[in-house]
Structures are given as structure tokens and as C-alpha cells.
NURORO-13597 format. One record per residue (C-alpha): residue in one letter; x negated, y negated, z. Coordinates in steps of 0.5 Angstrom, whole numbers, padded with zeros to 4 digits, always signed. Each point is the difference from the previous one (the first is absolute). Layout:
N
AXYZ ...
end
This chain:
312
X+0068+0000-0066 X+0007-0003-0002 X+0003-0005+0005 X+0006-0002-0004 X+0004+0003-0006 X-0005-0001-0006 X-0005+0006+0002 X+0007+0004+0001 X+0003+0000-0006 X-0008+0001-0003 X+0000+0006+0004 X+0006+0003-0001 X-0001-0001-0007 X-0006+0005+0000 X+0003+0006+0004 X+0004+0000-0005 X-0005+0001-0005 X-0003+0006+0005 X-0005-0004+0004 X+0001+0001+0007 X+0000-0007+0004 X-0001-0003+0007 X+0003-0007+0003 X-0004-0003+0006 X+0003-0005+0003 X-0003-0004+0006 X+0007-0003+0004 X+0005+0005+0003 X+0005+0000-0006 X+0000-0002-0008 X+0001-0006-0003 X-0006-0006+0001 X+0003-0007-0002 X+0006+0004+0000 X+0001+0002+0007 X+0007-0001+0005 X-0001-0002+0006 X+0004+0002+0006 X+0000-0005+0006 X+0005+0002+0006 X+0007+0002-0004 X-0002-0005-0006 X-0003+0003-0007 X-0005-0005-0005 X-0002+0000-0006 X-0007-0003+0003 X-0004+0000-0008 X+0003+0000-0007 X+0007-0003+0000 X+0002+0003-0006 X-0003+0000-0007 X+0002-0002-0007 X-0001+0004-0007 X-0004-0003-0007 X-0003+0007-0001 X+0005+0005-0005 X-0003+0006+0003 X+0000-0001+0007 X+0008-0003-0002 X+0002+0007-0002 X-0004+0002+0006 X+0005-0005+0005 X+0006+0002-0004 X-0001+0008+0001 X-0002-0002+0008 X+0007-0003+0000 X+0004+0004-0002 X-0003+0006+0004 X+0002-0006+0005 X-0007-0002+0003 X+0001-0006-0003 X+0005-0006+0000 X+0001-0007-0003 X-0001-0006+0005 X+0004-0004+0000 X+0005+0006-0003 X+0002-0001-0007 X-0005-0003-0006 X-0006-0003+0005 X-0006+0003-0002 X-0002+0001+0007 X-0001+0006+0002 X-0001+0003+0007 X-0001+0007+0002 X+0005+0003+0004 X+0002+0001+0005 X-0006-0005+0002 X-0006-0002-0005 X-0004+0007+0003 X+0005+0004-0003 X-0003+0000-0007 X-0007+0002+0004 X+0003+0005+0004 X+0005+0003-0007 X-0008+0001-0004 X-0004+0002+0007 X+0005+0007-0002 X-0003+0001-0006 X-0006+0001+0003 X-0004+0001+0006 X-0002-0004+0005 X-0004-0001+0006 X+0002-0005+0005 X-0005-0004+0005 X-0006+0003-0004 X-0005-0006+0000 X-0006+0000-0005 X-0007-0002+0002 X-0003+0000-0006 X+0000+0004-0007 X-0007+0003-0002 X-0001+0002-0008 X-0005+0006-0001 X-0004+0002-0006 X+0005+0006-0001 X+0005-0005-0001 X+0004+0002+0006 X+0003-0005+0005 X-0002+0000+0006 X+0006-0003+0005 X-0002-0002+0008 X+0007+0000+0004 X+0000-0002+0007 X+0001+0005+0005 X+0001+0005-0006 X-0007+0001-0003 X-0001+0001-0007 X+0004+0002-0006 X-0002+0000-0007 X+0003-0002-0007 X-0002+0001-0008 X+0004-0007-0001 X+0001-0006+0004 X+0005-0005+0000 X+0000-0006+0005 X+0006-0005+0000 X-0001-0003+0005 X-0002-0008+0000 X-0007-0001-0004 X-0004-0003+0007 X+0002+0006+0003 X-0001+0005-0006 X-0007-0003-0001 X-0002+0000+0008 X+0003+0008-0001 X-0005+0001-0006 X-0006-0004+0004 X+0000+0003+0005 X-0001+0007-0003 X-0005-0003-0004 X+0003+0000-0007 X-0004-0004-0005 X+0005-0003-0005 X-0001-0002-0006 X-0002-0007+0000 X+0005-0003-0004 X+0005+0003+0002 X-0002-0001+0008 X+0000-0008-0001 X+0007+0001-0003 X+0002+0003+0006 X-0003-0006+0004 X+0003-0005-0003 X+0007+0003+0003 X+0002-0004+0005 X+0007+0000+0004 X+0004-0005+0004 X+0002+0002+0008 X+0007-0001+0002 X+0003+0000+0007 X+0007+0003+0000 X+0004-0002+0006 X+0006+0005+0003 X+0005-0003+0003 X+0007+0003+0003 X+0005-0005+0001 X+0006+0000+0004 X+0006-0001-0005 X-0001-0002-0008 X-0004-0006-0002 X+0002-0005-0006 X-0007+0004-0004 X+0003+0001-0008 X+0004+0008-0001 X-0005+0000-0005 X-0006-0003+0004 X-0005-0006-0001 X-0006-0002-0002 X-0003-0007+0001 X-0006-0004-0004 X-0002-0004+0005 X-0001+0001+0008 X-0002+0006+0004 X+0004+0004-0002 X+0000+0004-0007 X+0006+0005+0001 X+0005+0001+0004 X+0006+0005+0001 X+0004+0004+0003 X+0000+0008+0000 X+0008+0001+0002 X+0001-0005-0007 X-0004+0005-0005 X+0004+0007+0003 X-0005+0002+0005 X+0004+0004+0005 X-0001-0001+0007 X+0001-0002+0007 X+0000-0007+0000 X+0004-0006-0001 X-0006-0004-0004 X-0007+0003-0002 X-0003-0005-0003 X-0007+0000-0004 X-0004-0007-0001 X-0007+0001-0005 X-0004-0006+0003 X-0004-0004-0006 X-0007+0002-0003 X-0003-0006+0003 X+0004+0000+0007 X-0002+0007+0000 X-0008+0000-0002 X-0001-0007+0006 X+0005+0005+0006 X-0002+0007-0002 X-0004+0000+0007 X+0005-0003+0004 X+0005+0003+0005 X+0006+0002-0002 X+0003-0005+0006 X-0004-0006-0004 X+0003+0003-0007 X+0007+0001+0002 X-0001-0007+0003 X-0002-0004-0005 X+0004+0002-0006 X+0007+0000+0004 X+0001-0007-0002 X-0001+0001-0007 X+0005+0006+0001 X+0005-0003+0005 X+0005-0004-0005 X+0002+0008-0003 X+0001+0003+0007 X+0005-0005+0003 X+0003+0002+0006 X-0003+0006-0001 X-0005+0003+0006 X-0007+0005-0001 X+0002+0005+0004 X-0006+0004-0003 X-0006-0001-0004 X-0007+0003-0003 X-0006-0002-0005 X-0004+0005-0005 X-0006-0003-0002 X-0001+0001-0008 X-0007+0000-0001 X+0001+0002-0008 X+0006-0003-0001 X+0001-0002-0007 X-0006+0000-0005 X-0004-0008-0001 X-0003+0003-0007 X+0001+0006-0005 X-0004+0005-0002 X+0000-0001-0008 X+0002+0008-0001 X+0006+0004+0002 X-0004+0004+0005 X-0007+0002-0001 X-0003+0007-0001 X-0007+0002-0001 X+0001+0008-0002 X-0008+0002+0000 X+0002-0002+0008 X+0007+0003+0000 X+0002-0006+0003 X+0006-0004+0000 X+0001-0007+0003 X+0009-0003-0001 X+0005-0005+0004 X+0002-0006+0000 X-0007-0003-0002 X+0000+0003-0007 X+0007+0000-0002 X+0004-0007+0002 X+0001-0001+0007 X+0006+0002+0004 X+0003+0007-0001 X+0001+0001-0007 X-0007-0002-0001 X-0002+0005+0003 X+0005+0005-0003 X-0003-0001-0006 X-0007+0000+0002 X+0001+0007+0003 X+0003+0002-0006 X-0006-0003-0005 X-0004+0005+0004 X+0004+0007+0001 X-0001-0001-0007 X-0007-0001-0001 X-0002+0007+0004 X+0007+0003-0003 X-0005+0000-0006 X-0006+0004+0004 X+0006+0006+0003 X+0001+0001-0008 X-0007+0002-0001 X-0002+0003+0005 
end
């Protein structure tokens, strides 16, 4: 199950090897915490902003995808941000090519059996069966996955995994109805309600709207409102916010509610592979926050199970 890119790149890794791959994926289209939203005429970026690269591998990779012109520099020139084109999807959807996936297909629970075979629950599916499995997923719901099915961990293993905890955060969509004074390069903020804000028009998202803007609510405004109505957040954040909107009107707006939005701690490894099991567990739990850190996590693990395609 691979909500975002890291079990992607892994997969389509291993078809190139001769493996036979499937991507399960619950929402109605790829991408994760790197999902665009359309609300009315307007497009957002409602997850992940952009990313930057530390890793030289996953460099070459950015590079190679740039070239190809999924990939730009924002702001253009020498940033070491990065987004996707033409929205922070487009990196999801370009990888969801290499491999198959099937969308709005919901897993319940994951059974191991003592062939060594996976057994996957999928809702209003049935069943399918796997010799290899790799979740991707945040580690709470890998582990309530694997619960569910009643798959017993080693034990160290699974208290590393307990230990993975992620922060929420309430992202508010808000459509204006002329341009704002928000930075072109958008801006973040230490203190307040507000962690991030940006408009989607200024990063060269195309759409209909005159102002698409993406505000990311802190992690501590986020846990005490995580339950409240979307009035009451829209309410008690415009304040903090209303000196960059200016004249500016709220023509439209939505709220997504991120409950795993960006990981508290970080497992000691790259990812986790347990090849009695034929179980891998990556993402942004394991490799470093925020989307290169998931990159490598994946890849770590595509290169732990390359090694069981070579000798079998």
C-alpha cells in the first residue's frame, strides 16, 4: 500500500527487476500529502509545498525529472526548492505510470500465512494475495494494518515502530478575490496560528482564480482545533492572517484535516525490512521528514528486496 511516491519509486524499481508489482491506494487519485485540491475554478497545493535535496542520489533523480520537465526550481533560478509540475501531484501521478495502480481500493487488514504469503482485505474488493508487501503508509496506520490481521512483529521491532508519532495539521483553502500582499515565494511564520502561507497562482499552478492561497495551520493551533468546525478554524485564524490579505475578499475556502502530517520522532533506520516476513515498512517515518526523506526511505528499501529478486 503506497499512498505517495516512496512505495512507487520502490515498485517500479522491482518491475524492472522482472517482479510483477501492484499499488493499492485508498483516495481517488495518487499523491498522499502531495495532493492538489480543486475547490470551484481554483487549484491548491493542500499537503507538501515543495521540497529541498541534501541526498546525491535522490539529486540525480530531481535532475533527470527536470529535464523530462516534471520538475522546476521555485522560485525559477538557483532555489533549492523544488515542486512538482504542473502542481506537487505531478511527481505522483508521472511514477503512478511506471507501475499499476488501483485506485479507491481500501485495505482493512493484512494477514501473513505460514506459506509465507500475504493476505490483503480490501473493502468491497475481497481478497488478494502477495509474496512481498510494502506499506508506505504513516507508521500508526501501518501498524493498525498489521493488528488487524493479526500479524505479530518481532518485538523490538514493534516498539520502534510505537515510538513513531506525527504531528496534525489543519490546512486551510482560501480563494480571494484579487491578489493578496503574501510574498511571490510564500511565507512561513515561528509564531501564531499560522505555520505557512502561499499563494498557489505565484508558484505557476494553472487555473481559474485570480488568488489560490494555501495557509498551514501550526502544529499546536492544529492538535487544540483539530475537532472544530471549519467556520470556527476559519474564524480564529483570520486575524493572524488578515494583514497579508489587505483588501483582498475570501470569495471561497475548504479545510483538509492532516491527521499524520509531518513525523514528532524518527525511526533509527531507513526503513524496516523483516525477510523471514517478506515485510517492508518506509516513509517519511524513517528517512527524514517532509518528501526527500521519504524518497530515500523508499529507496533504502527497493534495495533491500532488489537483493531477494537476485537470488530467487
Amino acid at each position: 500500500m503506497a499512498p505517495v511516491y516512496p512505495g512507487c519509486y520502490s515498485l517500479a524499481s522491482w518491475r524492472r527487476r522482472g517482479a510483477t508489482v501492484q499499488v493499492l491506494e485508498k483516495s481517488g487519485g495518487v499523491g498522499g500529502r502531495m495532493s492538489t485540491k480543486r475547490v470551484g475554478n481554483a487549484v491548491f497545493d493542500q499537503g507538501a509545498q515543495f521540497f529541498k535535496v541534501r541526498d546525491e542520489y535522490f539529486e540525480a533523480l530531481v535532475e533527470c525529472w527536470a529535464w523530462q520537465g516534471a520538475m522546476a526550481r521555485w522560485p525559477a533560478g538557483t532555489s533549492n526548492r523544488w515542486v512538482p509540475r504542473p502542481s506537487m501531484t505531478g511527481l505522483a501521478k508521472a511514477l503512478g505510470k511506471s507501475v499499476p495502480v488501483r485506485l479507491r481500493h481500501k485495505v482493512r487488514s493484512v494477514r501473513h500465512h505460514d506459506c509465507g504469503c500475504w493476505e490483503i482485505d480490501v473493502e468491497g474488493e475481497g481478497m488478494m494475495c502477495a509474496e512481498r508487501l510494502v506499506l508506505s503508509s504513516p507508521v500508526p496506520q501501518s501498524l493498525a494494518l498489521l493488528e488487524a490481521g493479526e500479524v505479530s512483529l518481532p518485538r523490538e521491532i514493534k516498539a520502534s515502530l510505537q515510538r513513531c508519532e506525527y504531528h496534525p495539521c489543519l490546512a486551510r483553502m482560501l480563494i480571494l478575490d484579487r491578489k493578496s500582499a503574501i510574498a511571490p515565494e510564500g511565507q512561513e511564520f515561528a509564531e501564531g496560528p499560522v505555520r505557512w502561507v502561499v499563494d498557489n497562482v505565484d508558484k505557476g499552478i494553472t487555473q481559474g482564480a485570480v488568488s489560490a492561497v494555501t495557509v498551514h495551520l501550526s502544529s499546536e493551533f492544529s492538535v487544540e482545533n483539530y475537532g472544530a468546525a471549519e467556520s470556527e478554524v476559519f474564524e480564529k485564524m483570520l486575524p493572524a492572517l488578515r494583514p497579508l490579505l489587505g483588501d483582498a475578499m475570501v470569495t471561497g475556502r475548504a479545510l483538509h484535516r492532516w491527521k499524520f502530517s509531518e513525523p514528532k520522532t524518527q525511526h533509527p533506520q531507513r526503513c524496516v525490512w523483516l525477510p523471514d516476513m517478506r515485510l517492508g515498512i518506509c516513509g517519511d517515518g524513517f528517512g527524514g521528514p517532509r518528501v526527500e526523506g521519504a524518497a530515500v526511505s523508499g529507496m533504502a528499501l527497493a534495495r533491500e528486496i532488489a537483493k531477494t529478486l537476485t537470488h530467487e
